[in-house]
C-alpha positions in Angstrom: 10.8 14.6 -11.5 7.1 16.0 -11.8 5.3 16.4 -8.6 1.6 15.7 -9.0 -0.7 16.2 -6.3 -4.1 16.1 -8.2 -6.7 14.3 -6.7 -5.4 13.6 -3.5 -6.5 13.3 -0.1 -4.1 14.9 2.7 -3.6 13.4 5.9 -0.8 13.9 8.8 1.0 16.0 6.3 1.2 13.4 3.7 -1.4 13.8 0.7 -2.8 10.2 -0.6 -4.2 9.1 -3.9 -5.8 5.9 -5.6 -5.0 4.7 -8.4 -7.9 5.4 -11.5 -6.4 1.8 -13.5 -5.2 -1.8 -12.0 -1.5 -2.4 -12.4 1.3 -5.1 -11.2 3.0 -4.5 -7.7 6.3 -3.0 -9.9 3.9 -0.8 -12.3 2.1 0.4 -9.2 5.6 1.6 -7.7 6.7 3.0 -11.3 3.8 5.2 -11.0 3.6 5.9 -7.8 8.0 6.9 -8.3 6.8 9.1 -11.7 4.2 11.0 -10.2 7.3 12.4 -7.3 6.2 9.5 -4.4 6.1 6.0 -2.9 3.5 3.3 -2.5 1.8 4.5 0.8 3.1 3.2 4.3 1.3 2.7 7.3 2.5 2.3 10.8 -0.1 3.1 12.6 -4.0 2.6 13.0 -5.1 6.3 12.4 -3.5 5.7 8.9 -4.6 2.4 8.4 -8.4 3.6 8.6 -7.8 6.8 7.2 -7.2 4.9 3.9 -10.1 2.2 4.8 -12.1 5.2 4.2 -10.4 6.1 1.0 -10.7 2.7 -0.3 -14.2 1.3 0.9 -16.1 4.4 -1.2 -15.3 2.1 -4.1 -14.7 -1.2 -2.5 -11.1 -1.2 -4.2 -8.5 -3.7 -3.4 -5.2 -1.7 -3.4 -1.3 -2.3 -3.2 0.6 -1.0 -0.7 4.3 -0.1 0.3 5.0 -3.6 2.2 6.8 -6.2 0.5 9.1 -8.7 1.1 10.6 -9.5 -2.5 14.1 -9.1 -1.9 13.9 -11.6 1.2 11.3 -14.0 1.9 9.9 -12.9 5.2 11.8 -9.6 5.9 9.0 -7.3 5.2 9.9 -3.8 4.3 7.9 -0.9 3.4 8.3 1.6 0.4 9.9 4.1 2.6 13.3 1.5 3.3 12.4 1.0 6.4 11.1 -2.6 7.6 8.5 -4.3 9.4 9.7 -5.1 12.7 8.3 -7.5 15.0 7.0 -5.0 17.4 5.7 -2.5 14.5 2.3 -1.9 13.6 0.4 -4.1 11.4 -3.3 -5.1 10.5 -3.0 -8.6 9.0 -6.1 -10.4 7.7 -6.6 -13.9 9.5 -3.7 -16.1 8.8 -1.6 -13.8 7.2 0.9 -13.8 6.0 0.2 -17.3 4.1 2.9 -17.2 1.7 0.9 -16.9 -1.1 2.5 -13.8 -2.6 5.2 -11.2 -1.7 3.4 -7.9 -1.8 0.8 -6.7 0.1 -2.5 -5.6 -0.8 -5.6 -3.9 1.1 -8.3 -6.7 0.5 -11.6 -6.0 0.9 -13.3 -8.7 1.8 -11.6 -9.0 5.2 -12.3 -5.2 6.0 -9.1 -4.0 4.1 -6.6 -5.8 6.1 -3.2 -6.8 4.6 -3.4 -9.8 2.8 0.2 -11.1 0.3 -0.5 -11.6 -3.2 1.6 -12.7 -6.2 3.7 -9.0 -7.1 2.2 -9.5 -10.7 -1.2 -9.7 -9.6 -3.3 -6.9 -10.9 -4.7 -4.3 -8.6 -5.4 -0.5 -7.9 -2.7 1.1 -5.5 -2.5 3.9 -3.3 0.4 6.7 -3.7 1.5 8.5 -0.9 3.3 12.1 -1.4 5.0 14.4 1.3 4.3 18.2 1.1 
């Protein structure tokens, strides 16, 4: 496994990067898994608006590490671990609607998590540990 750490942006001892092309929820973990990490997790609000800022200098919807594909409604993130009910999340108004199993940062509700269809195109953001 390569480890490739170009262009990205560290933060709490993680390193993030965005995605230069859009790609399905399952290409976005491929690359994500090829390049030596994860689709990026975020369990708290310090991370959540550290990659606002990443995101909104482009104005890129992005997948994330939160999906629920395996069972409908059991989120869990790209790390194995899940979403529990007293975890942090930033949901967009009336979310989650149902109308997708993975989760994207949509910008049109100030990058909040919104579910889309998994084969859905978007950009994504990897996350790497040092």
């Amino acid at each position: 496994m390569t480890i490739i750490f170009a262009e990205c942006t560290p933060f709490q001892g993680k390193c993030y990067s965005v995605s230069e092309t859009p790609g399905s929820y399952d290409q976005a973990k491929q690359e994500c898994n090829d390049r030596g990490g994860i689709l990026a997790v975020i369990k708290d609000q310090m991370t959540q608006d550290f990659l606002l800022q990443l995101l909104s200098v482009d104005n890129k919807d992005a997948w994330i590490g939160l999906a629920d594909e395996q069972d409908t409604g059991q989120w869990q993130w790209s790390d194995g671990t899940t979403l529990d009910s007293n975890a942090y999340t930033s949901w967009a108004n009336d979310e989650p609607n149902g109308n997708g199993n993975c989760i994207h940062l949509w910008p049109p509700v100030g990058f909040h998590w919104d579910d889309m269809g998994c084969s859905s195109t978007t950009y994504h953001i990897c996350q790497f540990t040092f």
